[in-house]
C-alpha positions in Angstrom: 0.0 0.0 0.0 2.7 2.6 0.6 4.7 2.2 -1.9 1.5 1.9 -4.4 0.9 5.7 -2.6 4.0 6.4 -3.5 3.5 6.2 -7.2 0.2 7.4 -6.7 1.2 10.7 -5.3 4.4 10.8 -7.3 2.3 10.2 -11.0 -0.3 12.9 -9.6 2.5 15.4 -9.2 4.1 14.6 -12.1 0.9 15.6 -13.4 0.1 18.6 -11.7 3.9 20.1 -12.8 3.0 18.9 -16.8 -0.1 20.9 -16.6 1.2 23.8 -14.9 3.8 24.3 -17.5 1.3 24.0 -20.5 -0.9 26.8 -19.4 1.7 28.9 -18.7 2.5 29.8 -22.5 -1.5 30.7 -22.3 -1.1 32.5 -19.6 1.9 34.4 -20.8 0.2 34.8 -24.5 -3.0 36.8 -22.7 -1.5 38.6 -20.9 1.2 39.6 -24.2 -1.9 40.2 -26.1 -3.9 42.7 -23.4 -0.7 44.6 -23.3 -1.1 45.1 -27.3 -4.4 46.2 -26.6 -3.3 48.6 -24.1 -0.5 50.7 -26.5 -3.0 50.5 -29.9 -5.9 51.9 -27.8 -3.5 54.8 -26.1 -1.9 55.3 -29.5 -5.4 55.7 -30.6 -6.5 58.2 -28.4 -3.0 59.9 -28.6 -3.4 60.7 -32.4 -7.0 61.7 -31.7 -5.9 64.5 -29.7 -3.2 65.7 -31.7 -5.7 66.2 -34.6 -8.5 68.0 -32.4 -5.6 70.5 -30.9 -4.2 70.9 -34.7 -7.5 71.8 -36.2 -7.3 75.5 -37.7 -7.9 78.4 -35.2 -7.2 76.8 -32.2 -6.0 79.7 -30.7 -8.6 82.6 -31.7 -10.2 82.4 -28.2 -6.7 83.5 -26.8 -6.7 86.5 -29.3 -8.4 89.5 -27.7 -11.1 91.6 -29.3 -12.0 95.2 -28.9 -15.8 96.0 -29.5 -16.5 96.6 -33.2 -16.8 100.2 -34.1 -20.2 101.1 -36.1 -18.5 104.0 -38.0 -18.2 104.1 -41.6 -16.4 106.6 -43.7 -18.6 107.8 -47.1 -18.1 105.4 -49.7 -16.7 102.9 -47.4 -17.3 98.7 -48.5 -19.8 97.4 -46.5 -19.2 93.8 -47.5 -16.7 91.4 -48.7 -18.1 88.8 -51.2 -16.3 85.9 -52.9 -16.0 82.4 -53.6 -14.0 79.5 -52.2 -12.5 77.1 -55.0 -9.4 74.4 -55.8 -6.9 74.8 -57.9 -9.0 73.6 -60.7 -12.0 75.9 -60.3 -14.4 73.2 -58.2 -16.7 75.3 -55.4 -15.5 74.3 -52.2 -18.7 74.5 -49.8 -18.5 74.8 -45.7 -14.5 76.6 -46.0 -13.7 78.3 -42.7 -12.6 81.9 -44.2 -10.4 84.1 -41.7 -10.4 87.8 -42.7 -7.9 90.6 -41.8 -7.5 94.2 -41.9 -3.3 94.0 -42.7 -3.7 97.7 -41.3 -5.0 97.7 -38.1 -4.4 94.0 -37.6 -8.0 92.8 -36.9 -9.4 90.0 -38.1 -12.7 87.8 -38.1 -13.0 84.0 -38.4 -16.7 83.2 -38.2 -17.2 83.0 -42.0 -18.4 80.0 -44.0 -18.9 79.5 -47.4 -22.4 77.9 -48.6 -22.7 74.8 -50.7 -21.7 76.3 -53.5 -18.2 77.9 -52.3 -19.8 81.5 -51.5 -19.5 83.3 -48.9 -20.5 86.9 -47.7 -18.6 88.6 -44.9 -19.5 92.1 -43.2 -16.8 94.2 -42.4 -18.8 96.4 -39.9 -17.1 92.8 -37.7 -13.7 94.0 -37.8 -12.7 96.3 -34.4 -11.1 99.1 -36.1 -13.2 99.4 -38.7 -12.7 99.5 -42.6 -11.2 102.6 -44.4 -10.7 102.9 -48.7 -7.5 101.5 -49.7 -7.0 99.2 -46.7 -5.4 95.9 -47.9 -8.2 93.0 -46.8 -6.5 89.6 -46.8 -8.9 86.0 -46.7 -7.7 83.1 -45.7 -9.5 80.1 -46.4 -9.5 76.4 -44.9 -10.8 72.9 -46.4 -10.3 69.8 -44.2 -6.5 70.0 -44.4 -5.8 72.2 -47.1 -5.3 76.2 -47.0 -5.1 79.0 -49.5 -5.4 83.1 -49.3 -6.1 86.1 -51.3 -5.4 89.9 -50.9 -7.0 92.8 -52.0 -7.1 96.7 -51.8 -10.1 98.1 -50.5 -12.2 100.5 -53.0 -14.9 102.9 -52.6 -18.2 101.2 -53.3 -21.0 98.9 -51.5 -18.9 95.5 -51.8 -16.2 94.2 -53.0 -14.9 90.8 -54.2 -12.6 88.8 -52.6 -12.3 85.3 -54.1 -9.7 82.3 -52.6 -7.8 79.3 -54.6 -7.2 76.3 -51.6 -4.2 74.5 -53.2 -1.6 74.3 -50.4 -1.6 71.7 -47.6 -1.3 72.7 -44.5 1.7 71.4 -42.7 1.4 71.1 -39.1 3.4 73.0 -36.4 6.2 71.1 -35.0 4.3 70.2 -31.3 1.6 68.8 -33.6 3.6 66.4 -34.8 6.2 65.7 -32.1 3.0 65.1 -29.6 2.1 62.0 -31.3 5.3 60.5 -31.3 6.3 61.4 -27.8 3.4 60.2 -26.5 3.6 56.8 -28.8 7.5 56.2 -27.4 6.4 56.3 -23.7 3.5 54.0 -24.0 5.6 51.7 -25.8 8.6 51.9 -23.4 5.6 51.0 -20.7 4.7 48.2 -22.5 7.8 47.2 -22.9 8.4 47.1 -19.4 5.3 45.7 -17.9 6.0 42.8 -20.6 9.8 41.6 -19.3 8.2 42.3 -15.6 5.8 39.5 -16.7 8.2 37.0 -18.2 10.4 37.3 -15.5 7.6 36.2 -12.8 6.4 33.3 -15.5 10.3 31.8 -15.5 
């Protein structure tokens, strides 16, 4: 009887040790996996926010305003019409369209163009006003490209101000270096929550 315990106890160990070491590879692969998870998911959200801080204008709510004057010299423009268009002459609808007053330095970004690339802008919105042979520049944005115009102010009700958006917009250098930071550090995590693992596994 004791030496059949013996055996008994020594098979059932035996055992117990064989099936230990086959789940550990299972063990080690899940937990491998979930740490994938972890740096595609922060890598995600990383690039996410680069793009929403990157997005034009930004920064306007930093830029001070002084309440818009209501004065207009005689003969002075009233408006700014134009149209928004690519390089080959297609009507860009819903472009962001940014107007200064290279003069006083004032400017006005709550333009849009309609669905056929026009847009309408009131200079009565700039602070300082609008004066005959001011330059007026338009700068105009579509999803990630960018293009401006500049014009001399003359006497009449309007003027036009149309915009060509050709040019891609390359980002700032924080725009881009954000990303990549922030991807290096949640890999070099990874990296060593993984060898912490394998060292507890061996």
């Amino acid at each position: 009887m004791n030496a059949r315990s013996e055996i008994g106890l020594c098979g059932d160990g035996a055992f117990r040790s064989s099936s230990s070491r086959r789940n550990k590879p299972i063990v080690a692969k899940t937990r491998h996996t979930l740490t994938i998870s972890v740096l595609i998911a922060c890598t995600v959200m990383i690039i996410a926010a680069s793009v929403v801080l990157s997005s034009p204008g930004r920064n306007d709510a930093s830029l001070p305003k002084v309440p818009a004057s209501n004065s207009r010299p005689p003969g002075t423009p009233e408006f700014v019409l134009g149209y928004a268009h690519d390089g080959i002459g297609n009507l860009l609808p819903n472009c962001k369209v940014n107007f200064t007053n290279e003069r006083t330095g004032d400017w006005d970004n709550t333009t849009l163009s309609d669905s056929g690339g026009y847009y309408k802008f009131g200079l009565g919105s700039l602070p300082g006003g609008i004066q005959v042979g001011d330059i007026v520049n338009a700068t105009a944005y579509y999803t990630t490209f960018i293009g401006s115009n500049e014009t001399t102010v003359t006497p009449g009700p309007h003027f036009w101000l149309n915009v060509t958006i050709n040019e891609l917009m390359i980002p700032e250098f924080t725009d881009i270096a954000m990303p990549i930071v922030g991807m290096l550090s949640v890999f070099a995590v990874a990296m060593v929550v993984s060898r912490r693992n394998q060292r507890k596994e061996l």
